[in-house]
C-alpha positions as CSV (number, residue, x, y, z in Angstrom):
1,X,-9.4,26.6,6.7
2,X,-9.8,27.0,10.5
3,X,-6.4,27.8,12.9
4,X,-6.6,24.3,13.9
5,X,-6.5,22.8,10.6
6,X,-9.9,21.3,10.4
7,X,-11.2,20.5,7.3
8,X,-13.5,23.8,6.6
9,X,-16.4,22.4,4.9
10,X,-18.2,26.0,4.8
11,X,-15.3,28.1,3.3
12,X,-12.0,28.0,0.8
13,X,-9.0,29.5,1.6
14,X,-8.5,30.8,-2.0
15,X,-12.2,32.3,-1.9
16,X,-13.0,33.4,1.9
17,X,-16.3,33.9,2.8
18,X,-17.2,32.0,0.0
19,X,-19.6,28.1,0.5
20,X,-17.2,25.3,-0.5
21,X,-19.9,22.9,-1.3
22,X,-22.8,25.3,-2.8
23,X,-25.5,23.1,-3.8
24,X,-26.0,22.7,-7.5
25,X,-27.1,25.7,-8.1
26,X,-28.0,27.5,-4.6
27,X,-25.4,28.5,-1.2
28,X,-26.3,25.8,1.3
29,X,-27.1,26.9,5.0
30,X,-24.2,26.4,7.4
31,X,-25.7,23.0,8.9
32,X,-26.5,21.8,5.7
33,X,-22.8,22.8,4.5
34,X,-21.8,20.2,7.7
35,X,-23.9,17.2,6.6
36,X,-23.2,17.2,3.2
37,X,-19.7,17.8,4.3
38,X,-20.0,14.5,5.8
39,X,-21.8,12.7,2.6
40,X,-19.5,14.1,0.7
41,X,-16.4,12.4,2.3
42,X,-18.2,9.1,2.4
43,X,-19.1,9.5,-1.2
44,X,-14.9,10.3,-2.0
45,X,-14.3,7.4,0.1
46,X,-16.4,5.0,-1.9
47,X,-14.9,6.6,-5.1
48,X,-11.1,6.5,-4.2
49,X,-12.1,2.5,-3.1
50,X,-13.2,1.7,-6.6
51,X,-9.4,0.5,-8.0
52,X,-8.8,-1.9,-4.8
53,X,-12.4,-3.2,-4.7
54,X,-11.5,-3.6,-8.8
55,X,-8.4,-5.5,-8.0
56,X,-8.5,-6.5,-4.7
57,X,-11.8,-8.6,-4.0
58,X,-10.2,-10.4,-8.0
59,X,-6.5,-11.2,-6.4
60,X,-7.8,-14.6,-4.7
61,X,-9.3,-15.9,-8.1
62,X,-6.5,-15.4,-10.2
63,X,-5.3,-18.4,-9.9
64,X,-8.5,-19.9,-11.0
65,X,-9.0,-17.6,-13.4
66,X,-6.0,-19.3,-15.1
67,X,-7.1,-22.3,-15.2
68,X,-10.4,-21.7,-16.1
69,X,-9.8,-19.9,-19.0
70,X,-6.6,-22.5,-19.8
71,X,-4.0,-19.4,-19.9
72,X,-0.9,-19.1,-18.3
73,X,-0.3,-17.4,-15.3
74,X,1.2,-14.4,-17.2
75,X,-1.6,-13.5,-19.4
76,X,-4.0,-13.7,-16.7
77,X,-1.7,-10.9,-15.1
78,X,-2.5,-9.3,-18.3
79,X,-6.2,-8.6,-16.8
80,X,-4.4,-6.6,-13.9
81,X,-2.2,-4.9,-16.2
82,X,-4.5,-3.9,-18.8
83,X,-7.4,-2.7,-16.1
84,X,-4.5,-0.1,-14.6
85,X,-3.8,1.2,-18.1
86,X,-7.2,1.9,-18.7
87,X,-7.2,4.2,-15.2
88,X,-4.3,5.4,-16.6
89,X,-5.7,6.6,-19.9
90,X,-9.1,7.4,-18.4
91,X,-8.1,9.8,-16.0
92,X,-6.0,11.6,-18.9
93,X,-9.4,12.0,-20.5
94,X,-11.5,13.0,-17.5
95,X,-9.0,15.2,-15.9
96,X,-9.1,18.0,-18.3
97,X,-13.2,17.5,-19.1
98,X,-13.8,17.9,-15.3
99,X,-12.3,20.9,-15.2
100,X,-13.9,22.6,-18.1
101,X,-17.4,21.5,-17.2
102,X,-17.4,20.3,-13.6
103,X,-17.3,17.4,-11.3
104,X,-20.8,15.7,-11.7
105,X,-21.6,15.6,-15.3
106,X,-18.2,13.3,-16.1
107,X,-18.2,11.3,-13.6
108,X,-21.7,10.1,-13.7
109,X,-21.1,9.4,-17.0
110,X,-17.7,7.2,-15.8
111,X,-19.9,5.4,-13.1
112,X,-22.7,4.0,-15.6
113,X,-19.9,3.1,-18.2
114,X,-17.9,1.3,-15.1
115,X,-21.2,-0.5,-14.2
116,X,-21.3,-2.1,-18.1
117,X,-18.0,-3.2,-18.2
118,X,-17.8,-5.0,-15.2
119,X,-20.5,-7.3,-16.1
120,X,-19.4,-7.8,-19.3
121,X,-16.4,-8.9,-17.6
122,X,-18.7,-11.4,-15.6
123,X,-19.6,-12.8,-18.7
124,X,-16.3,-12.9,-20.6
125,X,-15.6,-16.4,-22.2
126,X,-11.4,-16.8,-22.7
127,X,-9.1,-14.7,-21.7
128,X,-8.7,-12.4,-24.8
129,X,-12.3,-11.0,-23.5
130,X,-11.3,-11.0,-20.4
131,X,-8.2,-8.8,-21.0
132,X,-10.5,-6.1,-23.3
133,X,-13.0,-6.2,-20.9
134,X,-10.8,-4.8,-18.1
135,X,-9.4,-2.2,-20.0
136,X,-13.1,-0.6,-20.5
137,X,-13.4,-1.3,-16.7
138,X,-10.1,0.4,-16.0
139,X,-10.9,3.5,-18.6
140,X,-14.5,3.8,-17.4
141,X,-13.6,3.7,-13.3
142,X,-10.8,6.6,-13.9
143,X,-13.4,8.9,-13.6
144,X,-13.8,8.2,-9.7
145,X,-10.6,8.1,-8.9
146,X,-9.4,11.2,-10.8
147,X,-12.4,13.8,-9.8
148,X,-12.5,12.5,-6.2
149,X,-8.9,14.2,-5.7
150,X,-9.7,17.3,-8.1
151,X,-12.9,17.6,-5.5
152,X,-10.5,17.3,-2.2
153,X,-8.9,20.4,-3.6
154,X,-12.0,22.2,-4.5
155,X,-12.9,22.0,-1.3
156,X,-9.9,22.0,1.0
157,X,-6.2,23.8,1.3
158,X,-3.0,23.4,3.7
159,X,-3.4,21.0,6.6
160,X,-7.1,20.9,5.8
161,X,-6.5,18.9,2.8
162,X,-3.7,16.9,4.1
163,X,-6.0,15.8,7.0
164,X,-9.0,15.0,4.7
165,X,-6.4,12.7,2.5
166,X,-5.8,10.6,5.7
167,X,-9.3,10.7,6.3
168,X,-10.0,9.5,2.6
169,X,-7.2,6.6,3.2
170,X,-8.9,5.4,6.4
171,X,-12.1,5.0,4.3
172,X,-10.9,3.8,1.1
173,X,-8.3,1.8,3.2
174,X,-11.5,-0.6,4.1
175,X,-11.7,-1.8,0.6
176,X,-8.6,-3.3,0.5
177,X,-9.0,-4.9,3.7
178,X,-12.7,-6.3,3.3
179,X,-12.4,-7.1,-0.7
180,X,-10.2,-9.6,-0.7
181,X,-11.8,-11.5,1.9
182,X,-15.6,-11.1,0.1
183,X,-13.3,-12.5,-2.7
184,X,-12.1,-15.5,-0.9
185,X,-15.6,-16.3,0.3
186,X,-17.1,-15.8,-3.3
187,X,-15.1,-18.1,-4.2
188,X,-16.3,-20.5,-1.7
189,X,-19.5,-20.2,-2.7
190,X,-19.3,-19.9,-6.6
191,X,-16.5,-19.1,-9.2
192,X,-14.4,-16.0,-10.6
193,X,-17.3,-15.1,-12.2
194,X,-19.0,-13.9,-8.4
195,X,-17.0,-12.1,-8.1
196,X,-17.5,-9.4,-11.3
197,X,-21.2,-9.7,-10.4
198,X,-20.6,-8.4,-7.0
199,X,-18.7,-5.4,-8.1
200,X,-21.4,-4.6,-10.6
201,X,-23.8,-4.8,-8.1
202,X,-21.1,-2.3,-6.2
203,X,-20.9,0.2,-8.8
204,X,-24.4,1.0,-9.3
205,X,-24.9,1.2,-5.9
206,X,-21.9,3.8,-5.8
207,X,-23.5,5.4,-9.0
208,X,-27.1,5.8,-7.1
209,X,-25.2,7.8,-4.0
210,X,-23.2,10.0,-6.7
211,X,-26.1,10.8,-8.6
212,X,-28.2,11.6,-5.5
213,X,-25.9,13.1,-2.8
214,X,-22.7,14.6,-4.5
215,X,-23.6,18.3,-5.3
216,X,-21.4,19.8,-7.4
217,X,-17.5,21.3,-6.3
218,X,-16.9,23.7,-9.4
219,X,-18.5,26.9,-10.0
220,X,-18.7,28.1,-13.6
221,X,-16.1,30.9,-13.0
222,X,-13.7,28.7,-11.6
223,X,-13.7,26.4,-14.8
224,X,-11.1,26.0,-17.3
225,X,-12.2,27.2,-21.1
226,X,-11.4,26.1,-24.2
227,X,-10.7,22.5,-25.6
228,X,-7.8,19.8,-26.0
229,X,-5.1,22.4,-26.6
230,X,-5.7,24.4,-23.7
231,X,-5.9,21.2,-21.9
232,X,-2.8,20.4,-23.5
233,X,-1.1,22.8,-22.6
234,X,-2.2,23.0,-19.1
235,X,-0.5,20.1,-18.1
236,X,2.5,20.6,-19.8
237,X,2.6,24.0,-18.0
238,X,2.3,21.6,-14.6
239,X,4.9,19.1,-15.7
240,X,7.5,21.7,-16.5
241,X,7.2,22.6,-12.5
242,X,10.1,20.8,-11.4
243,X,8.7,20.0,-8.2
244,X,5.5,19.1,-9.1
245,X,6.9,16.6,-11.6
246,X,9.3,15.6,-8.4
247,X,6.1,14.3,-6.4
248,X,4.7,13.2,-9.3
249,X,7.2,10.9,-10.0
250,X,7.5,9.7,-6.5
251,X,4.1,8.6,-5.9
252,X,4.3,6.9,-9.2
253,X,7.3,5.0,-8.2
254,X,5.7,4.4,-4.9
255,X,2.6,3.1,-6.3
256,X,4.8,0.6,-8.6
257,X,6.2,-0.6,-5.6
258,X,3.3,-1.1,-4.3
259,X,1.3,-2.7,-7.6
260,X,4.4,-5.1,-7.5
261,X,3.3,-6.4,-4.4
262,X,-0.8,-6.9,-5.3
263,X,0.1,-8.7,-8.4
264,X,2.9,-10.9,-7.3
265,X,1.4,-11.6,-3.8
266,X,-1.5,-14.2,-4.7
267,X,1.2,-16.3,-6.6
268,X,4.0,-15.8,-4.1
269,X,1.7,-16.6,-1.3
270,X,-1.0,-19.0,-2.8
271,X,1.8,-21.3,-5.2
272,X,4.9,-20.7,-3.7
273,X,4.6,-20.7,-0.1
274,X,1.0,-22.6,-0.1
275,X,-1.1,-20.8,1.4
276,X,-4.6,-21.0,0.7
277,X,-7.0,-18.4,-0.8
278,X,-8.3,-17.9,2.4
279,X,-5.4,-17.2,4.3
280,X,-3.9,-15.1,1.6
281,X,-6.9,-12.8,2.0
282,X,-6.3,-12.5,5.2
283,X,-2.7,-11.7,4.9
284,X,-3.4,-8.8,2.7
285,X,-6.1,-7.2,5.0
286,X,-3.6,-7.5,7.6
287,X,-0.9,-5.4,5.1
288,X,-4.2,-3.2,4.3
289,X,-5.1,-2.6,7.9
290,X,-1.4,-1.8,8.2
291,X,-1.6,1.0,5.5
292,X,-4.5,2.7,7.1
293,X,-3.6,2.4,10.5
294,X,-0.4,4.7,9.5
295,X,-2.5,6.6,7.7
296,X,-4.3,8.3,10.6
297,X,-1.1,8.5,12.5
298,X,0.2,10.7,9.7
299,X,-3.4,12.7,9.4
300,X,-4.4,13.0,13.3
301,X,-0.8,13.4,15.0
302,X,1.9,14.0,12.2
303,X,0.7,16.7,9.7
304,X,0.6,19.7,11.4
305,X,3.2,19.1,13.6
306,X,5.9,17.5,11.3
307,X,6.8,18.9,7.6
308,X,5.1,16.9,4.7
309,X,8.1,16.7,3.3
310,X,9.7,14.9,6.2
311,X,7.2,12.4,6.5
312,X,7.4,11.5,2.8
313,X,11.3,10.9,3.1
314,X,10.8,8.4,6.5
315,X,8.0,6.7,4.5
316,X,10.5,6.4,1.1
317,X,13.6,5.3,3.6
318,X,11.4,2.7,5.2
319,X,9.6,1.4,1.8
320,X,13.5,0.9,0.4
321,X,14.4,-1.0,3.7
322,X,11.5,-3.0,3.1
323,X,12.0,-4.2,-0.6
324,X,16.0,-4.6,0.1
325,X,15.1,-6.9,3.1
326,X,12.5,-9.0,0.6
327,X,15.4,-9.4,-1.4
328,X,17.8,-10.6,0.7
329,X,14.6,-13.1,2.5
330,X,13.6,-14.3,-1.3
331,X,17.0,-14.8,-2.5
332,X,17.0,-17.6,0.4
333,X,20.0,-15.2,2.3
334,X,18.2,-15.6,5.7
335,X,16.6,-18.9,4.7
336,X,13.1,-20.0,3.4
337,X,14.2,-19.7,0.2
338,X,13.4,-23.9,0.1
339,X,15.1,-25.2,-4.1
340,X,11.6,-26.7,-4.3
341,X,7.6,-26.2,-3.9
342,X,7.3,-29.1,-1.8
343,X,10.5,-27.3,0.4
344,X,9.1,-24.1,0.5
345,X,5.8,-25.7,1.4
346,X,7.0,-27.4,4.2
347,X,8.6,-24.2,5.5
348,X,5.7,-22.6,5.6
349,X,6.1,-20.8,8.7
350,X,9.7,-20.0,8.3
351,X,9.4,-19.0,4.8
352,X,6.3,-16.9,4.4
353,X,6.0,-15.1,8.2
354,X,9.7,-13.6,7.3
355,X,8.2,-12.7,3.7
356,X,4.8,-11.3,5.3
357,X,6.6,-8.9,8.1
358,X,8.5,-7.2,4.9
359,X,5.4,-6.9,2.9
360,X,3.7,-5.7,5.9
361,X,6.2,-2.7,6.4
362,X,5.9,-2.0,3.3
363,X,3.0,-1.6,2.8
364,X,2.2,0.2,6.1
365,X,4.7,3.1,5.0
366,X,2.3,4.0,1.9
367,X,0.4,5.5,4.5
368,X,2.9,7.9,5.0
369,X,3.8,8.4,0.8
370,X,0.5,8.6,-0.5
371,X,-1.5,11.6,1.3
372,X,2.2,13.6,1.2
373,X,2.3,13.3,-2.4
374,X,-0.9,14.1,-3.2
375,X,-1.2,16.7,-0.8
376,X,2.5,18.6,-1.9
377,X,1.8,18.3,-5.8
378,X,-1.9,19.6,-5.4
379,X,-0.9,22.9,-2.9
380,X,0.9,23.9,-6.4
381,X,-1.9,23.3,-8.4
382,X,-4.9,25.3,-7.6
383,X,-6.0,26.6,-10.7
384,X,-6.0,23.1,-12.3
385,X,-6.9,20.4,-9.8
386,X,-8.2,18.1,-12.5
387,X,-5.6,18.3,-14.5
388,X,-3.3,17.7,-12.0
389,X,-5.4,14.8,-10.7
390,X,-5.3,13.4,-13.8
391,X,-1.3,13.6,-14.4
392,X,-0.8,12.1,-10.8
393,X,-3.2,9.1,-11.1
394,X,-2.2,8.5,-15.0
395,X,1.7,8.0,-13.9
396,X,0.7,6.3,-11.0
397,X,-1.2,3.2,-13.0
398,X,1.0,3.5,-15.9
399,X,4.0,2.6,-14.1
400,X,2.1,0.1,-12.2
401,X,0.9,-1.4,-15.4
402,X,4.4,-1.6,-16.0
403,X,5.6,-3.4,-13.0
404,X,3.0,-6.0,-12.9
405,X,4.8,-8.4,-16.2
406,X,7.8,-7.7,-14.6
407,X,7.2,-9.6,-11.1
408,X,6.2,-12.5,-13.3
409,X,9.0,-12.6,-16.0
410,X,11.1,-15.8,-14.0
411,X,7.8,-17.6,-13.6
412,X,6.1,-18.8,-10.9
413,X,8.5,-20.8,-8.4
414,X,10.4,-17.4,-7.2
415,X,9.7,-14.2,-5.4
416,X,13.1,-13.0,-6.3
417,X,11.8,-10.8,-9.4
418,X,8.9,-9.0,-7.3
419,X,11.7,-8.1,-4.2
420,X,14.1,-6.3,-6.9
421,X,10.8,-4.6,-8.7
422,X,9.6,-2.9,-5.3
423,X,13.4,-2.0,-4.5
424,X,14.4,-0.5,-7.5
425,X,11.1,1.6,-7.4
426,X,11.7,2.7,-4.0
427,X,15.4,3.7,-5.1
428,X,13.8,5.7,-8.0
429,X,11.1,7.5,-5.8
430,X,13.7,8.4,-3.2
431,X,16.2,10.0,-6.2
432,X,13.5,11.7,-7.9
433,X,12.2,13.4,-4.1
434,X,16.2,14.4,-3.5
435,X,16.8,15.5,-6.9
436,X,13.6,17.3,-8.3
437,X,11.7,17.9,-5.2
438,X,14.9,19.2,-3.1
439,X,12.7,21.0,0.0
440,X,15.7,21.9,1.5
441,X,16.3,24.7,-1.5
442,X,12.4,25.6,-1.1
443,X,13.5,28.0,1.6
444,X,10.6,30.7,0.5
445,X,8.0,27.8,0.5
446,X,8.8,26.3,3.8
447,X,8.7,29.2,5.2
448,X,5.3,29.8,3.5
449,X,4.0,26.1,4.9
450,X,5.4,27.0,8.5
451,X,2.9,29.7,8.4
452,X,-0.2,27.2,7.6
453,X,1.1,24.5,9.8
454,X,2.7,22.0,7.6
């Protein structure tokens, strides 16, 4: 890592002198090391994008999808819910295997498995199939999502990883903005079922760029022997780290919040308040656009200059403000809470733009959460990053799994149940970061990340 806290494509702090990115089998030349620097962080990018173009560019046809299929509302939910178990589970899996023999060889595997299931979901006839399908879909993209974070720390400590976790949200960050508006227009032009055959075509494009331009991150010395026991214990080893598990829990929470809001939004926006398909899409790339835009505040003038650690408490304060003002706006408290559909409809603008503005500041503080977390629970887990990977993005989804039946358990004619979801997350994030991760105890370790600029 250089003094300015550039991402050092050519060296690792834990092995100086040493190429991060090596080649498969050969030390790359210092130019070389630069461009396939760059290929490399595209390549993440399109890997970490894989769960919002998965769920994103679907949002706008759930509705369709229910009646399609003739299933209510909540079992089409199902589809998200079962999809983010299968990440969940996946990344349990791939975690540990990535880190006993290497980056490339699993998740190539992942991608061509990804690419399958997502045209069998294309083809799926009733929503049983449906459901099944996305939970192979879900297992098999775990691989990208999991390795792309165990190859960030391969290749990058301190600031330098922080930064390049910004720099990964910025790219990534362009899914959710653009896939639920190819989704909208898919729909336009042809039914759910566009919109599975576009994200096949999407993954084997992705699986063409892995297979061609990522090199491999993990030398043979630097992986993990031995089989599911070792595994096993590795990561119990990392959850009895109280702080670690502290982070761990609080992007979970976070994400929950968060997963509230992508599967409530396209009923609370679409058959509460009205709005069409269209202009839902664009109200989520606006939150999206949002999410990334603080993003590269936090990675180009915050980290480096302000403490991780304080960043991810502003982000948790403002994510809680957030889901206790949706409360108070759903609950009808500051009006546009209309008793009926055609109400609420007719209070379009007063009911929704309040609504909007609260999902909109919510969301935009995930880009202050998510490259915290990740960056403070992987600086304590060098010697495992796939493991690690694996137990953040597996809590992560499986508490998102769980919040998605919740924001739908008092139907479809209230928001009410997706407001106190998202706030009672953001309450459980904030107590897990004050009472597990504590920073202000960490004296020695803050003293530690003075010294590397965070």
């Amino acid at each position: 890592m250089t003094e300015s806290g550039a991402p050092a494509a050519e060296t690792r702090d834990d092995a100086p002198g040493q190429p991060a990115i090596s080649g498969r089998d050969a030390p790359a030349a210092p130019v070389a090391a630069r461009r396939t620097s760059l290929l490399v962080t595209l390549v993440l990018g399109g890997l970490t994008a894989v769960p919002p173009l998965s769920m994103d560019m679907y949002l706008p046809a759930l509705p369709q999808v229910t009646a399609a299929l003739h299933s209510p509302a909540a079992t089409v939910q199902l589809t998200l819910t079962t999809c983010l178990a299968g990440m969940a589970l996946g990344q349990m899996i791939v975690g540990p295997m990535s880190d006993k023999w290497g980056r490339r060889r699993p998740l190539l595997i992942g991608m061509v498995l990804y690419v399958l299931a997502t045209a069998l979901c294309a083809l799926a006839t009733d929503a049983e199939l449906l459901i099944a399908f996305r939970l192979l879909q879900g297992l098999a993209g775990a691989a990208g999502i999991v390795i792309a974070r165990a190859v960030v720390r391969d290749l990058y400590d301190g600031v330098a990883m922080a930064r390049f976790f910004a720099t990964l949200m910025l790219i990534s960050g362009v899914a959710p903005v653009v896939a639920p508006l190819i989704g909208g227009q898919i729909l336009r032009v042809t039914d759910w079922r566009g919109v599975f055959v576009v994200l096949t075509v999407v993954g084997v494009l992705l699986t063409l760029l892995v297979w061609r331009r990522l090199d491999e991150t993990l030398p043979p010395e630097r992986r993990q022997p031995g089989g599911l026991g070792p595994a096993l214990r590795t990561m119990r080893d990392l959850l009895a780290d109280r702080v670690f598990s502290g982070y761990l829990l609080v992007g979970a929470f976070a994400f929950a919040a968060l997963f509230a809001y992508i599967s409530a939004s396209p009923f609370v926006v679409q058959e509460i308040y009205g709005a069409s398909p269209q202009t839902f899409s664009l109200l989520f790339g606006l939150n999206s656009v949002g999410l990334v835009a603080v993003g590269q505040v936090n990675g180009k003038l915050l980290v480096g200059r302000v403490g991780l650690d304080k960043v991810l408490g502003v982000g948790l304060v403002a994510i809680a403000l957030a889901g206790a003002a949706l409360l108070l706006m759903s609950s009808g408290i500051f009006g546009g809470g209309g008793t009926s559909l055609v109400e609420r409809r007719r209070d379009l603008g007063g009911g929704l733009v309040p609504i909007a503005a609260g999902l909109f500041v919510l969301m935009s503080a995930m880009g202050l959460v998510m490259p915290s977390t990740n960056t403070l629970a992987l600086l304590r887990t060098p010697h495992a990053a796939g493991s690690a990977s694996a137990l953040l993005g597996t809590s992560t989804f499986l508490l998102g799994a769980v919040a998605s039946p919740l924001v739908g358990i008092a139907g479809e004619r209230t928001a009410v149940p997706m407001a106190v979801v998202q706030l009672s997350c953001a309450v459980l994030a904030l107590v897990s970061f004050l009472g597990m991760c504590r920073p202000w105890q960490r004296k020695e370790e803050r003293t530690a990340g003075e010294r590397n600029g965070l």
